[in-house]
C-alpha positions, 0 to 999 in steps of 0.5 A, a space after each residue: 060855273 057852278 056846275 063844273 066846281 068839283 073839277 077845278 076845287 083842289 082843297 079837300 086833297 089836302 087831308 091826308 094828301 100821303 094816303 091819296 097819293 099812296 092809293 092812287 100811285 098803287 091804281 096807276 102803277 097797277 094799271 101800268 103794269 096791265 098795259 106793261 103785260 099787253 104791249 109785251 104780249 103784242 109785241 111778242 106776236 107781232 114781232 113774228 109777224 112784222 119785219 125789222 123794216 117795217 118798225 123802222 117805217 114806223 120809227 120814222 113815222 113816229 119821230 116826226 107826229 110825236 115831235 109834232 103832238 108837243 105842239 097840240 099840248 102847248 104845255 098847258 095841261 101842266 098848266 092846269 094841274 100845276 095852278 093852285 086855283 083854276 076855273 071854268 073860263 080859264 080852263 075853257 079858253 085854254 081848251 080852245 088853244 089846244 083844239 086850235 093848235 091841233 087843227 093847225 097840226 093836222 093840216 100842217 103835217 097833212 101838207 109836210 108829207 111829200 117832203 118827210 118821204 123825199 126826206 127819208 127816202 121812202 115813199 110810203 111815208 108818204 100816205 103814212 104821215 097823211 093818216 097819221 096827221 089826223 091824230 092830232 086834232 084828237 088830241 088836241 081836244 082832249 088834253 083839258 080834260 086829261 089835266 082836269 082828271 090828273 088834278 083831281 087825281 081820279 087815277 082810276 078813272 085815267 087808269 080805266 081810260 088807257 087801258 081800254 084804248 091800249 087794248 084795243 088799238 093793239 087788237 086792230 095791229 093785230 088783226 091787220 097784221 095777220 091780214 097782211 097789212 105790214 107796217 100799217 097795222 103799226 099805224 092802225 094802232 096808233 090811229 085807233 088808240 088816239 082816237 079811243 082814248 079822247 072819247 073815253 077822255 070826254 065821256 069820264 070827265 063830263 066836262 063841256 068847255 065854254 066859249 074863249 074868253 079875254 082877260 080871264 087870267 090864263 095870260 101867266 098860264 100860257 107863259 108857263 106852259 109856253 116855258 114847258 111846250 119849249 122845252 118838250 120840242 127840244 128835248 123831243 127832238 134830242 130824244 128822236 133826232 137818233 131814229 132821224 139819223 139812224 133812218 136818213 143815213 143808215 135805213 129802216 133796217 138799222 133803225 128797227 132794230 135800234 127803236 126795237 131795242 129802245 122799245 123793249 127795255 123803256 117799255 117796263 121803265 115807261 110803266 113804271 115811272 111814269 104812274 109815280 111822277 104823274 101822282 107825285 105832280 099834283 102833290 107836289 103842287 099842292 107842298 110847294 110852299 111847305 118847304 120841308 114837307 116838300 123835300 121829305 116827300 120828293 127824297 121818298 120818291 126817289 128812293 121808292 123810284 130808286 128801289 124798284 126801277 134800278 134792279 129792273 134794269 141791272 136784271 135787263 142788262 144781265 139777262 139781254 140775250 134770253 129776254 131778246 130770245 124769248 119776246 122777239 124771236 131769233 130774227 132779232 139777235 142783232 138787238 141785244 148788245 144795243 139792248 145792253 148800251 141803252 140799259 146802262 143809260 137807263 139805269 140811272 134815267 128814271 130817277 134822275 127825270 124827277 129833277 124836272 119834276 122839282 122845277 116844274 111843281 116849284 113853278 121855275 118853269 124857266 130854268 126848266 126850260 134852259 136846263 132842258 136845252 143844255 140836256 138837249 145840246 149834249 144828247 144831239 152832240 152825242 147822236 153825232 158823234 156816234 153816227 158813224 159807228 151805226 145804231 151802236 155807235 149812237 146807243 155808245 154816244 149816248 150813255 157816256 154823254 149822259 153820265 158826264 153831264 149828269 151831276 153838274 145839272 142836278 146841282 144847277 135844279 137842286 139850288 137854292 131848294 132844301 134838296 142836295 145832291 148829296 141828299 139825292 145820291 143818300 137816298 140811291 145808294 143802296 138800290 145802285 150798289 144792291 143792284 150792281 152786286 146781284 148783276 155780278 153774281 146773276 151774270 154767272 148764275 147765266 153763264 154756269 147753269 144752261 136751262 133748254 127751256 128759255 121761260 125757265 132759264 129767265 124765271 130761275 135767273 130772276 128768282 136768284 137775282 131777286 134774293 141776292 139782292 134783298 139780301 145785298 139791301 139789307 146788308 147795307 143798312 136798309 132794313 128800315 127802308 123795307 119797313 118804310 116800304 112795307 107801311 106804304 103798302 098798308 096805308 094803301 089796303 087800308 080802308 079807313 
């Protein structure tokens, strides 16, 4: 339809695509860092609220409806964003199939509930998953109109979206925890988010879907998404089988603490690599056949994503027991070796994602797909092998599991692209060595200089360890790294 034209047309991003794509990676990642500081603020109040066991029923709540919502997107908002053209019939029928999928969801999961409490052992599931199940028709009737704002890269409006249904499903938790309500409140948040964030969804993108048609083209979009939705159950269940294990063998205690810690430290890495992926999808997209152009813009990203997310973590890893002391409280100590186990597997984690980023924005949706499966095989071999040792045992299993595995995939994704891991690692080096080195040096700062106030001892430590580490980036030789840095920031506050 004409009307709905300026939604599915992508050439006028053409023009300038390295300036659209700086401003609108600034709006997101501003817009995460927003969310980043009120789920930090919520979590600080209601985890003096709420009890280890009561995030653990939420762990266990959310292991079973998060592997389930992988089902309502079908990977077709990837679809939608990923296709060099598009219309309104194809984007309608694929609305159809995620709003049908979401009912089919809701009723299944809605059905399930008795036998995910025998499952875990917990009669409160049972009531739990019946509420959360209606989550899914919601999403389900939004994920078009997602994707057609991601393509057009309306990040601002996304940004508007999200942040507005954050605060408000973490006002309601709040609210009820106050009121007594336990580990509901933790479901009331989630009820409340979903719900708020497809309206505002609906009511940014102005986008009606028409009736489902036949032979309109979407039949290789499905393919593609279908190669996408097979990898995200695989690789959801390898993500989640951990909290499953943890919370059928060794309870909601073991496994608050574990999703606590996991929680804490992917919150700042979540909000950070997740605002620079989803601008770089569409602009890799749309250089998918400009090969060199492709590789320079890919190798900027991850040294950008390197630059930042790799001294985030090494200072989350040195400064463990304040940063648990001051967001959690003393009732959580417990969660600061794990806290450390898990930040040495996400030291490397946010810039090694971008390889799927390279598989799915070339279309090779496929290798995406037995890639993800290999991945998926390791992390579920690990969770097991660990077991036995507890949520410990499992963080442990985890990371060495990981970091075996990691180069010989990254040969398998860069083949036959202009991309190298030789390339890959050039363009990480001199965050990982600047970070290792100011880790090593902070961790003393720490241990010499014992500040009463906890705030003080954290903001000192992190002002040390920031100048240690521009100095160690400079000393090896990244000078013009900081000047490239530097001109980004200009492109973006330019208002030509």
């Amino acid at each position: 339809m004409q009307k709905y034209k300026h939604l599915f047309d992508t050439t006028h991003l053409q023009s300038d695509l390295k300036k659209k794509s700086l401003r609108s990676g600034a709006v997101t990642l501003g817009s995460q860092g927003l969310q980043f500081v009120i789920q930090l603020g919520s979590t600080m109040i209601l985890a003096r609220i709420l009890t280890p066991a009561d995030y653990g029923i939420n762990g266990m709540a959310v292991a079973i409806t998060g592997f389930a919502n992988v089902f309502s997107n079908l990977g077709l908002s990837t679809a939608t964003v990923q296709r060099a053209e598009i219309n309104h019939e194809q984007v309608s029928t694929l609305f159809w199939i995620n709003a049908c999928m979401g009912l089919v969801l809701t009723l299944l999961v809605a059905a399930c509930s008795p036998l995910i409490a025998w499952f875990y052992k917990q009669p409160e599931m049972f009531s739990v998953m019946l509420a959360l199940s209606s989550m899914f028709i919601l999403n389900g009737l939004a994920v078009q109109h997602s994707a057609l704002l991601t393509r057009q890269m309306r990040f601002l409006e996304l940004a508007i979206i999200n942040v507005s249904a954050l605060f408000g499903g973490i006002m309601v938790a709040i609210v009820a925890a106050k009121n007594g309500f336990g580990y509901w409140s933790l479901i009331f948040n989630s009820l409340a988010y979903v719900t708020m964030n497809s309206l505002g969804l609906w009511l940014v993108c102005r986008w009606i879907p028409g009736l489902p048609r036949r032979d309109v083209g979407v039949k290789s979009m499905v393919k593609f998404g279908s190669d996408l939705m097979a990898f995200d159950i695989v690789n959801y269940f390898a993500r989640n089988l951990d909290n499953i294990l943890i919370g059928r063998y060794w309870g909601a205690g073991q496994l608050g603490l574990y999703s606590k810690a996991y929680q804490l430290l992917m919150m700042p890495i979540t909000n950070l690599r997740n605002p620079i992926t989803n601008v770089a999808m569409p602009s890799l997209s749309r250089l998918q056949h400009e090969p060199e152009q492709y590789r320079d813009y890919y190798l900027k990203l991850v040294s950008l994503l390197a630059f930042v997310s790799m001294p985030m973590v090494a200072f989350m890893f040195v400064a463990s027991d304040q940063l648990i002391l001051l967001f959690l409280g003393d009732q959580w100590t417990e969660v600061s070796v794990i806290f450390q186990v898990l930040a040495v597997a996400a030291f490397f984690q946010p810039v090694g994602s971008t390889t799927g980023l390279v598989l799915i924005t070339t279309g090779r949706s496929r290798k995406y797909l037995v890639i993800g499966c290999l991945a998926g095989l390791v992390n579920c071999l690990s969770f097991i092998i660990g077991l036995k040792w507890g949520a410990i045992g499992v963080a442990t299993a985890y990371t060495v599991g990981g970091y075996l595995f990691m180069i010989p995939f990254m040969m398998s994704v860069y083949k036959d692209t202009l991309i190298s891991v030789k390339s890959f690692f050039k363009c990480v080096s001199r965050p990982l060595f600047s970070s290792v080195l100011s880790s090593i040096v902070t961790h003393f700062f720490i241990q010499n200089f014992d500040f009463e106030n906890m705030f003080l001892t954290i903001l000192l430590s992190f002002i040390v360890y920031a100048i240690l580490f521009v100095i160690f980036f400079v000393m090896l030789r990244g000078y013009s790294d900081l000047k490239n840095y530097n001109d980004y920031i200009r492109i973006i506050l330019d208002n030509k």
